[in-house]
C-alpha positions as semicolon CSV with decimal commas, in nm:
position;residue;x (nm);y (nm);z (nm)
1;X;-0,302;0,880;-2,032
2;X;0,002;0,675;-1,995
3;X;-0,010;0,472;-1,667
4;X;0,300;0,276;-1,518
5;X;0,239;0,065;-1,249
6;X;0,529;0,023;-1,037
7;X;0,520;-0,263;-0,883
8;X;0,427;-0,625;-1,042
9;X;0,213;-0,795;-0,724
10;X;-0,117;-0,846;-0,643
11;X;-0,250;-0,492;-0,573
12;X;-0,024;-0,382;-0,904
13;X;-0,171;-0,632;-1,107
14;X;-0,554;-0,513;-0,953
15;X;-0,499;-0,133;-1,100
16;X;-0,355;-0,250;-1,446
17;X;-0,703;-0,487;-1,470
18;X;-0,900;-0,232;-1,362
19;X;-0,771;0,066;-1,561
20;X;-0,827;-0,165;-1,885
21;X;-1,152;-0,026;-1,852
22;X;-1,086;0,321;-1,865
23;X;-0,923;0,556;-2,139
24;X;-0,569;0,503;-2,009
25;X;-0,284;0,258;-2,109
26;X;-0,164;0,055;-1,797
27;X;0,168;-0,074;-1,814
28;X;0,271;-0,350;-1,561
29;X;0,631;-0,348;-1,458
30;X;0,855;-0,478;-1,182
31;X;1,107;-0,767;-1,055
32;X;0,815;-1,013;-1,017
33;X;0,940;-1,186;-1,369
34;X;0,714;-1,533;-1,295
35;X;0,393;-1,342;-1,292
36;X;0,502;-1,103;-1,553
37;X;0,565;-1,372;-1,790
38;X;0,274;-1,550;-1,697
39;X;0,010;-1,254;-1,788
40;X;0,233;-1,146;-2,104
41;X;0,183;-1,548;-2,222
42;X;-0,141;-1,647;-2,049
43;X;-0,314;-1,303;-1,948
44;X;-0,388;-1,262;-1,559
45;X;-0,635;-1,470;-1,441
46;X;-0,845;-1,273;-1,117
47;X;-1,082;-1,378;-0,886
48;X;-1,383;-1,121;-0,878
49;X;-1,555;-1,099;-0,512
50;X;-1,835;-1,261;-0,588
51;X;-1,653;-1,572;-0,706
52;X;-1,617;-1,515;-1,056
53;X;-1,286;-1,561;-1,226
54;X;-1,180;-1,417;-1,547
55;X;-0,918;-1,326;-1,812
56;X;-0,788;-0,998;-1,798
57;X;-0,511;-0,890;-2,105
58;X;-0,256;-0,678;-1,917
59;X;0,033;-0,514;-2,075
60;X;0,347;-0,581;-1,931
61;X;0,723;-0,423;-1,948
62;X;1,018;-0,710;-1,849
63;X;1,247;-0,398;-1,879
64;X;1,232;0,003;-1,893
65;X;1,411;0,010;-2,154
66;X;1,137;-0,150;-2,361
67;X;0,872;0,107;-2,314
68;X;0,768;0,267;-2,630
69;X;0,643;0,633;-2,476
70;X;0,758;0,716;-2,131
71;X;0,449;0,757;-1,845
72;X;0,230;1,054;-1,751
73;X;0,161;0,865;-1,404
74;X;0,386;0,620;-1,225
75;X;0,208;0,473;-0,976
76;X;0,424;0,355;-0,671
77;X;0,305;-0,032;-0,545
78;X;0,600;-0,155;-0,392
79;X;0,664;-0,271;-0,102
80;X;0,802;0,072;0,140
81;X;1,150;-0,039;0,164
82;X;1,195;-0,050;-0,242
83;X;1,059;0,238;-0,259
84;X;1,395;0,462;-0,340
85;X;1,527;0,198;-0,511
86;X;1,246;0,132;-0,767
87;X;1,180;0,536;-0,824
88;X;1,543;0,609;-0,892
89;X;1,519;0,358;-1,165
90;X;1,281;0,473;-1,333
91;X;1,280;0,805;-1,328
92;X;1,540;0,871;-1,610
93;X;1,259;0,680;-1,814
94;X;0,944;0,955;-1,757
95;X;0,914;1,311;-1,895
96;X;0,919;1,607;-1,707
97;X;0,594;1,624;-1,605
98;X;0,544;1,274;-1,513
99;X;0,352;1,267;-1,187
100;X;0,417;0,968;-0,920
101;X;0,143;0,861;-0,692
102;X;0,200;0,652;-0,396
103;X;-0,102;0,483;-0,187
104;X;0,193;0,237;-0,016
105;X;0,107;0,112;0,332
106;X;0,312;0,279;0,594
107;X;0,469;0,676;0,681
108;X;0,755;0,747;0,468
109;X;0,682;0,684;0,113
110;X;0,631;1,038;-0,053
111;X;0,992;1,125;0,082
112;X;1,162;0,852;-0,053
113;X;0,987;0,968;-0,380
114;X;1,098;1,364;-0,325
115;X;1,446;1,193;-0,281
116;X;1,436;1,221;-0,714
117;X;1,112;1,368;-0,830
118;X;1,001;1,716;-0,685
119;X;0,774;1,771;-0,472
120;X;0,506;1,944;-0,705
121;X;0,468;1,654;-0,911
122;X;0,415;1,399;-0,636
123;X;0,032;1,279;-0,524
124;X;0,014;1,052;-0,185
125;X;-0,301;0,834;-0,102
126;X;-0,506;0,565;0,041
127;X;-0,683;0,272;-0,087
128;X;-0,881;0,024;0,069
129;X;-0,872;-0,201;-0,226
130;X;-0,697;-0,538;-0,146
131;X;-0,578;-0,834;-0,364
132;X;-0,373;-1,127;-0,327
133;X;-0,126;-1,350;-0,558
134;X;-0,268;-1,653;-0,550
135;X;0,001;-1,806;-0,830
136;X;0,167;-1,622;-1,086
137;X;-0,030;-1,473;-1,339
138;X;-0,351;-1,539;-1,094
139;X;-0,477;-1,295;-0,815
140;X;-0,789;-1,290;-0,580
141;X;-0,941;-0,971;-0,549
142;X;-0,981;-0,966;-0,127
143;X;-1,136;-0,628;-0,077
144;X;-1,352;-0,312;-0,240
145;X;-1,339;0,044;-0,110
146;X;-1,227;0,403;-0,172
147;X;-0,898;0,556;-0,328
148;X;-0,824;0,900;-0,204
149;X;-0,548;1,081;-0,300
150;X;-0,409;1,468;-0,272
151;X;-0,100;1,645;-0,275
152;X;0,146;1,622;-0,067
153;X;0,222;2,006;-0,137
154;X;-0,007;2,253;-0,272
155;X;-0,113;2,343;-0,555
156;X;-0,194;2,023;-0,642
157;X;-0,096;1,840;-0,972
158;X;-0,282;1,985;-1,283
159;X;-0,303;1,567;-1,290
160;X;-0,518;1,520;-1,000
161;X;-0,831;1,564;-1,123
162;X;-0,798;1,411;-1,418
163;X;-0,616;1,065;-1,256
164;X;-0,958;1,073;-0,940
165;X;-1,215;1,102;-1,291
166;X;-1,000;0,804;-1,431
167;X;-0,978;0,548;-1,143
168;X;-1,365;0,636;-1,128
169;X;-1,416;0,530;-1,490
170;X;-1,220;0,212;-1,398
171;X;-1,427;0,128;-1,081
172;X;-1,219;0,179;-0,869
173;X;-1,383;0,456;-0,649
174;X;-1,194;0,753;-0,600
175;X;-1,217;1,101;-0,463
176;X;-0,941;1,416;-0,441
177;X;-0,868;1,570;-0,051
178;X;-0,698;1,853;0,052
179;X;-0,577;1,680;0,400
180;X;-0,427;1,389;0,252
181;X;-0,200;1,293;0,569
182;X;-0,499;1,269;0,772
183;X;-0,607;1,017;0,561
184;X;-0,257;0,808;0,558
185;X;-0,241;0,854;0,930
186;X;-0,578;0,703;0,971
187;X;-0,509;0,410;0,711
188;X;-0,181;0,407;0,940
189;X;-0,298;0,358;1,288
190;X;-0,553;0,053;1,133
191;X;-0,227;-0,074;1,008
192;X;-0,050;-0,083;1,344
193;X;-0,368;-0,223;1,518
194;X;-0,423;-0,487;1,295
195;X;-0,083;-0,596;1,115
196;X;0,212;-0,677;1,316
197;X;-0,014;-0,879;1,590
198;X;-0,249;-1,113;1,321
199;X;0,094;-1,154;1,139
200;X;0,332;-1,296;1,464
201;X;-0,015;-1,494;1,546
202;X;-0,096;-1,602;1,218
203;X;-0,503;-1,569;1,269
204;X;-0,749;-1,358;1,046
205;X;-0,851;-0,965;1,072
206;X;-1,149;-1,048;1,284
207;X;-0,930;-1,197;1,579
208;X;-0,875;-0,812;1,633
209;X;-1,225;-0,745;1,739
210;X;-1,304;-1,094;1,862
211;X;-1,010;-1,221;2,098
212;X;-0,958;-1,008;2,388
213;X;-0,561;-1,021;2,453
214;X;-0,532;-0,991;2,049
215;X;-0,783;-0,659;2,127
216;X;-0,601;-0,526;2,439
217;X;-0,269;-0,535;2,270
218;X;-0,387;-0,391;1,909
219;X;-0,582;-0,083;2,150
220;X;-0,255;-0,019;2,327
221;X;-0,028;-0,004;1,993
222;X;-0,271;0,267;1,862
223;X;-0,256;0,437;2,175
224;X;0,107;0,470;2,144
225;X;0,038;0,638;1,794
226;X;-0,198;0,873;1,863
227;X;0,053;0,978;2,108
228;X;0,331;0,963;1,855
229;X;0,104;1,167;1,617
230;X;-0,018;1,445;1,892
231;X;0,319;1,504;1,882
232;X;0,371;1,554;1,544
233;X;0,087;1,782;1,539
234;X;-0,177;1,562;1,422
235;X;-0,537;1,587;1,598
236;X;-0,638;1,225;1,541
237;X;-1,011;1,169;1,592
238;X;-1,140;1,035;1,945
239;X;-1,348;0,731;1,763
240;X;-0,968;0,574;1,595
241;X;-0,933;0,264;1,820
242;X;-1,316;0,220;1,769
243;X;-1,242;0,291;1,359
244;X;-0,965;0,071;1,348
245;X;-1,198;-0,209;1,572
246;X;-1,470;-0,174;1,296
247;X;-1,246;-0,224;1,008
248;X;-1,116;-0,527;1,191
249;X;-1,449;-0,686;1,185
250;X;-1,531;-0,582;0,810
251;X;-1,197;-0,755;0,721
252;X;-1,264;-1,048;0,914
253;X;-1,155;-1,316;0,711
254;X;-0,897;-1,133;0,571
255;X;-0,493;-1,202;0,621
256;X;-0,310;-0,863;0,667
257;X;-0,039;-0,822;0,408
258;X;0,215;-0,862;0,653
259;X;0,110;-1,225;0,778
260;X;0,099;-1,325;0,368
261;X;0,486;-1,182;0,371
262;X;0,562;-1,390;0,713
263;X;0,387;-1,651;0,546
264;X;0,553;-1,598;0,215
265;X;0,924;-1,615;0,378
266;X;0,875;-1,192;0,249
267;X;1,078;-0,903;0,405
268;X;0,770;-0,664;0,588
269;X;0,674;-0,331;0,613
270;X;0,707;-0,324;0,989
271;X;0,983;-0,098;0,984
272;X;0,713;0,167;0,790
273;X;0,424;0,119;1,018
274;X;0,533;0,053;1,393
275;X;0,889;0,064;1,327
276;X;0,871;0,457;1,220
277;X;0,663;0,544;1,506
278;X;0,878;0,379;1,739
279;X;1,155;0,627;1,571
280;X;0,916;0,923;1,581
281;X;0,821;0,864;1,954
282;X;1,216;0,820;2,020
283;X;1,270;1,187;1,897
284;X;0,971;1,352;2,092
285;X;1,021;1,186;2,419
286;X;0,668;0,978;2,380
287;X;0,734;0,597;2,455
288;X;0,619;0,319;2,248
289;X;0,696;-0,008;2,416
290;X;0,437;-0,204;2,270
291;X;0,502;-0,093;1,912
292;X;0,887;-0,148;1,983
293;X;0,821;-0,524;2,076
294;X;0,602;-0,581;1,808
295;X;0,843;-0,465;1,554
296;X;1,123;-0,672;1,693
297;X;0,935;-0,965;1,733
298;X;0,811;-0,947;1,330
299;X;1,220;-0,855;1,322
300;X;1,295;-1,228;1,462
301;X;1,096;-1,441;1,245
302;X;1,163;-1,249;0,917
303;X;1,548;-1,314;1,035
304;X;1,443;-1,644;1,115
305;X;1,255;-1,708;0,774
306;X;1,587;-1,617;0,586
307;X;1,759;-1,892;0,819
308;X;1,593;-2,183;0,676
């Protein structure tokens, strides 16, 4: 199986070591030309978990044009807003069966993919695995856990199976679902609790659960969205706020990817996690004031960022 991963950063770079290991051939492409150069000449240097660090040879594409055999899978790692962009170019490079897979943070990703590939060859997921760039060609693994991924219409992908058995092979632990959005509106709400507030603060996962004001105002952001998701028909789960609590404390030394974008003077996915149900609460009459600040607070400092 040919495997393109879309999107040259650290949680790109994570799948195309991992799937070395597995009977696949991982392709790394996107605009990140410093790193990409620096595994095609050096190989890419990670940082196991438990401290280790080793050489990984990844293959990597500077341009589409250069790939031998177009993809069977295109797996979607960029950031939300590139989304549309980076699909439309690349699609004139697959087959007509090439299936694209998105486990991007945020609500909005598997349209911006329908936008040019349809529908029935489209997967949408979740992953708790988390890496970050530590130079380029070097990442730091930052976090294990499950993959899940389903189709965003059914029947599912004739794919699906065979793309959960080879993430498996890879380690990287995976499992199929027929209620796939539950799963992205679950990854979403720990994404608006924990996010936007350790990213304007600049503080660690486990502030969440530890601080109370960084606690009161991550519980009433969630709130909003289960409201905002009630609305769209969801039935969220009473525990969420607790859920989202937990995984603040399991990540505790963690920095959310949106404080490493801050951080990194990066554009954010706000506008994908509390920006879109800000928009969504806007067109069912549920308010959101907490979410709204938060994204127009991250708003200010991004705009600031590009000031300097």
């Amino acid at each position: 199986m040919r495997v393109l991963l879309l999107g040259a950063g650290a949680l790109g770079s994570l799948f195309g070591a991992r799937l070395q290991n597995a009977q696949c051939t991982p392709v790394l492409f996107g605009l990140n030309t410093d790193h990409l150069q620096a595994v095609a000449e050096h190989g890419l240097y990670f940082d196991e978990l438990d401290g280790t660090r080793t050489c990984r040879q990844v293959k990597i594409c500077l341009t589409l044009e250069a790939m031998d055999q177009p993809p069977d899978v295109v797996l979607v790692l960029v950031k939300s807003y590139a989304t549309d962009a980076a699909v439309a170019s690349v699609v004139r490079y697959c087959h007509e069966k090439t299936v694209f897979v998105t486990v991007q943070n945020g609500m909005g990703n598997w349209e911006q993919i329908a936008a040019h590939v349809p529908v029935d060859r489209i997967l949408a997921g979740v992953t708790a695995q988390a890496a970050t760039m530590v130079s380029p060609g070097h990442i730091r693994h930052g976090g294990n856990g499950p993959t899940v991924l389903g189709a965003v219409q059914e029947p599912a992908p004739m794919l699906l199976s065979s793309l959960v058995r080879l993430f498996n092979e890879a380690g990287l632990a995976c499992s199929a679902t027929n209620r796939v959005m539950d799963h992205i509106w679950d990854k979403l709400f720990v994404n608006i609790g924990i996010n936007a507030v350790t990213a304007l603060t600049a503080v660690p996962n486990g502030w969440i659960a530890q601080c109370v004001s960084a606690r009161e105002i991550a519980q009433a952001a969630v709130q909003e969205a289960i409201q905002v998701a009630k609305a769209h028909g969801r039935q969220p789960n009473e525990d969420v706020v607790d859920k989202v609590m937990s995984v603040a404390e399991a990540t505790a030394a963690n920095h959310s990817s949106m404080l490493q974008d801050l951080q990194g003077f990066r554009r954010t996915e706000v506008e994908a996690i509390n920006g879109i149900v800000c928009r969504w609460g806007r067109e069912a009459g549920v308010p959101t004031p907490v979410n709204s600040v938060l994204s127009n607070l991250i708003h200010v400092v991004e705009q600031r960022n590009m000031s300097l």
